[in-house]
Steps between C-alpha positions, in 0.01 A plus 500: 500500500275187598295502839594233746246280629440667801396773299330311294315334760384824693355618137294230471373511844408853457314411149311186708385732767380753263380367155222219488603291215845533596533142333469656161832754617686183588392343148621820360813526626588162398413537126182207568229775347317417162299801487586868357382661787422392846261702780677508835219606743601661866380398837307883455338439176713618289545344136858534356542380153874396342641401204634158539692450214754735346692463142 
């Protein structure tokens, strides 16, 4: 079951409000990430590294 875009929408509201780069979670979602791994840093400091690309 798929999220509609008002779901959608409030997720990546919440992810602007709390993660820095949230640029690099957009890029993410969409597939647009070169790298292995990228660092998604929180408005607190806190450094969360994911796998970007899965076989």
């Amino acid at each position: 079951m798929s999220a509609s875009l008002l779901e959608k929408a409030r997720i990546l509201i919440k992810a602007i409000k709390t993660i820095k780069n949230w640029h690099l979670y957009v890029a993410l979602y969409l597939n647009l990430v070169k790298n292995e791994h990228i660092i998604l840093e929180t408005r607190n400091g806190v450094k969360i590294k994911l796998q970007s690309k899965f076989d």
